[in-house]
N, C-alpha and C positions, 0 to 999 in steps of 0.2 A: 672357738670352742674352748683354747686352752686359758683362754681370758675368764670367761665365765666358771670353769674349774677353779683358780686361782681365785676370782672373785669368792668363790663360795669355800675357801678356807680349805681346798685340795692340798695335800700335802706330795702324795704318790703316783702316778699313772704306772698300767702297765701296757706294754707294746709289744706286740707278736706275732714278728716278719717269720714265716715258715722257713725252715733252713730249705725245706724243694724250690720257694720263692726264688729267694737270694743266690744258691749257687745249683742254678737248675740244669747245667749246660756239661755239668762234668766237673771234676775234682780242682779244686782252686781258680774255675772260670766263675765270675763273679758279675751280677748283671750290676752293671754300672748306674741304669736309670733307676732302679728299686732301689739302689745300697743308697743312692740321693733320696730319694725317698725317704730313708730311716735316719738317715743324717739329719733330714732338718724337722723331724720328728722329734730327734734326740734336741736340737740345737734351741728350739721355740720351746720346747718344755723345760729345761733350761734356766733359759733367759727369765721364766716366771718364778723360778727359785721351787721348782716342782720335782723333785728323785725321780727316778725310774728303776721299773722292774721292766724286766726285758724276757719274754717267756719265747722259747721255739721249737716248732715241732715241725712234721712233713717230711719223712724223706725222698731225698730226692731220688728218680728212677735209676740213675746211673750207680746210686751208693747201693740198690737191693736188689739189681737185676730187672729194676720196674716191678716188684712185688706189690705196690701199693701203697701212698702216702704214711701210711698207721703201720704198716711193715716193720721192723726193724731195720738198721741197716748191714750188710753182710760182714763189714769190718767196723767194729765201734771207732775206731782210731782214726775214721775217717770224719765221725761227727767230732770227735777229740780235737780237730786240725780245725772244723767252722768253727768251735767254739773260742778256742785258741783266738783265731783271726778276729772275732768278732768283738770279743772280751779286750784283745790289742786296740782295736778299733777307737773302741768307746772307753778306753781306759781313765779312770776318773771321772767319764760321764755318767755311766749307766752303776751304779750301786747292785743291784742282783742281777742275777739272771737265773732265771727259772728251767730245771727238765726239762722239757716238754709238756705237754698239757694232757687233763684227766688220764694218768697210760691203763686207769682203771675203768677205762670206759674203751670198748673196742672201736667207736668212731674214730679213737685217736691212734689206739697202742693197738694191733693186733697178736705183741708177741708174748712172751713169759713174763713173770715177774723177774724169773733171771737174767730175761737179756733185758729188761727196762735196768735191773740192777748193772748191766756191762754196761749200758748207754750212759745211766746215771755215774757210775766210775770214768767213764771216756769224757762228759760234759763236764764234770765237779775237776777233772786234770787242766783239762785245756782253759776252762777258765783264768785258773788258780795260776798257770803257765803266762794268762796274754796280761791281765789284771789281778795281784798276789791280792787289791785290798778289797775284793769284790765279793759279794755275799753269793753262794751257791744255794739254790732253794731246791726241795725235792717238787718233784712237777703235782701239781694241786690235783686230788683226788675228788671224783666226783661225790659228792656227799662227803656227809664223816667214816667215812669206810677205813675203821681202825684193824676189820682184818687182813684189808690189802695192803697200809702199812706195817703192822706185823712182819706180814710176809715179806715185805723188803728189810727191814731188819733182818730176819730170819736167813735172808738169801747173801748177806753182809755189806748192807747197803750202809750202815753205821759208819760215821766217820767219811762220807763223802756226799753231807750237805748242811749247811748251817742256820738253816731256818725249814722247818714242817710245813708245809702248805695244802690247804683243802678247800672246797667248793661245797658249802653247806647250804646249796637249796634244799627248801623243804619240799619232801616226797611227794605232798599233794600241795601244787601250788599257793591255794588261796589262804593257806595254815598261817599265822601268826607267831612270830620268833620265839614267842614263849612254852608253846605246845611241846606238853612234858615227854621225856625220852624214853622209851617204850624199848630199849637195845636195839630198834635200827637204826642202821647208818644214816638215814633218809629225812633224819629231824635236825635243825640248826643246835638245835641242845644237846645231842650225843657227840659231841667235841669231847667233852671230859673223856669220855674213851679212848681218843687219840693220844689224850693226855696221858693215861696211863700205861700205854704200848709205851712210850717215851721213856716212863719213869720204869718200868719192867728192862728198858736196857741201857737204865743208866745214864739218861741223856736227856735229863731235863733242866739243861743249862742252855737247848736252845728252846728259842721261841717258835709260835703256829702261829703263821699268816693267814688271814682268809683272802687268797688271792682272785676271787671271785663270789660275790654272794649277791641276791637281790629279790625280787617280786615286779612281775610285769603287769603291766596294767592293758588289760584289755577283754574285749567283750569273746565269753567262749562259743565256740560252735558247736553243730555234731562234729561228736567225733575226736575232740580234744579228749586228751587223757586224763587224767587227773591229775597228773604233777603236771601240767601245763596250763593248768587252771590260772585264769585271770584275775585280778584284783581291781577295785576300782581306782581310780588315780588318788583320791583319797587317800584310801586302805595302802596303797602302798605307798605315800610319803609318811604315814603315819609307823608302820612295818619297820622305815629303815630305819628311825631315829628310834624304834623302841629294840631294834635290833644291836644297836651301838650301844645304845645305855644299858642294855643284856649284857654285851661281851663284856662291858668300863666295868658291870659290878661282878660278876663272877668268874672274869676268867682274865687275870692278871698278866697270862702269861701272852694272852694273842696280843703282838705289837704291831700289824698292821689290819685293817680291812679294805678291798679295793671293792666298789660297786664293780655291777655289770648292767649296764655300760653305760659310757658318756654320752651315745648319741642314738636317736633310729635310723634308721636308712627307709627310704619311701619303698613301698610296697604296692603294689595291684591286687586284685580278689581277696578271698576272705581264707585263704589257705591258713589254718592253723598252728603251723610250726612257724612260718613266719609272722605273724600277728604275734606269734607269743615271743620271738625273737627280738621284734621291734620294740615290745611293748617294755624293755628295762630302760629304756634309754631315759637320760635325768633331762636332756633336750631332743625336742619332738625331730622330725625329719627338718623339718622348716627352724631349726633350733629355737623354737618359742618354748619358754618352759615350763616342765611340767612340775605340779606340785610338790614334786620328790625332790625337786632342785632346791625351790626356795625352805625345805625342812631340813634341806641338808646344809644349807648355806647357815639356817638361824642353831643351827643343832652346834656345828663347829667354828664359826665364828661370832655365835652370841648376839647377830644383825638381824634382822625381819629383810 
């Protein structure tokens, strides 16, 4: 898989071992067969001359009294010490590391924007502690939801991350990257808003990542929502390249974008969430590839 990345002119992946995964046993017990896991994760991507973002979220039951994965944890200084370890770890390998993921989405974060702000201060420390030259990323919000950034400024989350990061799927799936911004969050073109939360405090000397963006291809059912609308395989290699040549002409300042995702995982029946989950991958389950692959390969390395 990381061959055919590489082949198609990858520059970035990002990796997202849960902190409940990794130290699920209690405070500095550390499961040795997963931490290998991520090691040659880290090690084979690497080797291809490919960076890494490193995103984690999940806490673990012992850090929240078992409140819940998306919980916060009871002592932030607790995720401060994984970060730390982790950031130690991979020091010079792993380039960012990411918050946590969407904390503006309650599948992830169930808790305030204050304590995602004590989280994000405990994560942006220990980093900065294990690896000084490592990028600290704010964890990617779902959509362009410039008022839940706000609110992290607001809460004084300024000055403890160096890169902005969002998830700008479009609100109703099957929308094309150009579909003009109407002020919700929910459209890939409402990023300028995030942009100017930025420039309102002062802090448009760093850049916005789209650390997740995409269009999946597949056939909808009953019952699919509307943002979870399918595309045809088509439509959506055609999406991603016009989504990149979007960002290259009007928005100077986003310096990375990561698809979602490199691969499908095989699936049974026709259940909807997973159909629409499978259906971003640039390689099929059977890693044959799907037409988003080869548009992305001729899009960034000029090859057919």
């Amino acid at each position: 898989m990381l061959d055919a990345l590489k082949a198609a002119g990858v520059t970035w992946v990002r990796i997202d071992p849960p902190w409940g995964w990794l130290e699920r046993d209690g405070k500095g017990v550390y499961d040795a067969t997963r931490l290998a896991d991520v090691d040659r994760c880290v090690e084979l991507t690497r080797q291809r001359g490919i960076n890494i973002i490193m995103a984690t979220h999940e806490t673990p039951g012992w850090a929240n009294n078992n409140a819940g994965a998306a919980a916060p944890p009871t002592n932030p200084t607790d995720f401060r010490d994984f970060m730390q370890t982790m950031a130690a770890r991979y020091r010079g390998k792993v380039r960012a590391w990411e918050i946590w993921n969407e904390p503006n989405n309650s599948t992830f974060w169930t808790g305030s924007v204050g304590s995602y702000v004590s989280l994000l201060k405990a994560g942006h420390d220990g980093v900065k502690a294990g690896d000084s030259g490592a990028l600290v990323v704010l964890g990617g919000v779902m959509y362009n939801d410039d008022a839940y950034i706000r609110s992290v400024y607001a809460s004084g989350g300024k000055g403890y991350f160096d890169v902005v990061a969002t998830h700008p799927y479009q609100g109703v799936g099957d929308e094309p990257p150009e579909h003009a911004d109407d002020g919700n969050r929910s459209w890939f073109t409402h990023l300028p808003a995030v942009r100017r939360v930025m420039a309102d405090y002062g802090d448009l000397a760093k850049p916005i990542w789209l650390t997740e963006f995409g269009w999946s291809a597949h056939a909808n059912t009953s019952g699919t929502p509307s943002w979870a609308w399918g595309v045809s395989e088509a439509m959506q290699a055609d999406f991603a390249v016009r989504a990149i040549d979007y960002a290259a002409s009007n928005w100077p300042y986003v310096g990375m974008m990561t698809w979602f995702k490199e691969r499908s995982w095989s699936i049974s029946g026709s259940d909807w969430f997973q159909l629409h989950t499978e259906g971003y991958g640039l390689l099929r389950a059977d890693r044959s590839q799907r037409p988003v692959y080869g548009a992305l390969r001729s899009r960034l390395t000029g090859t057919g």
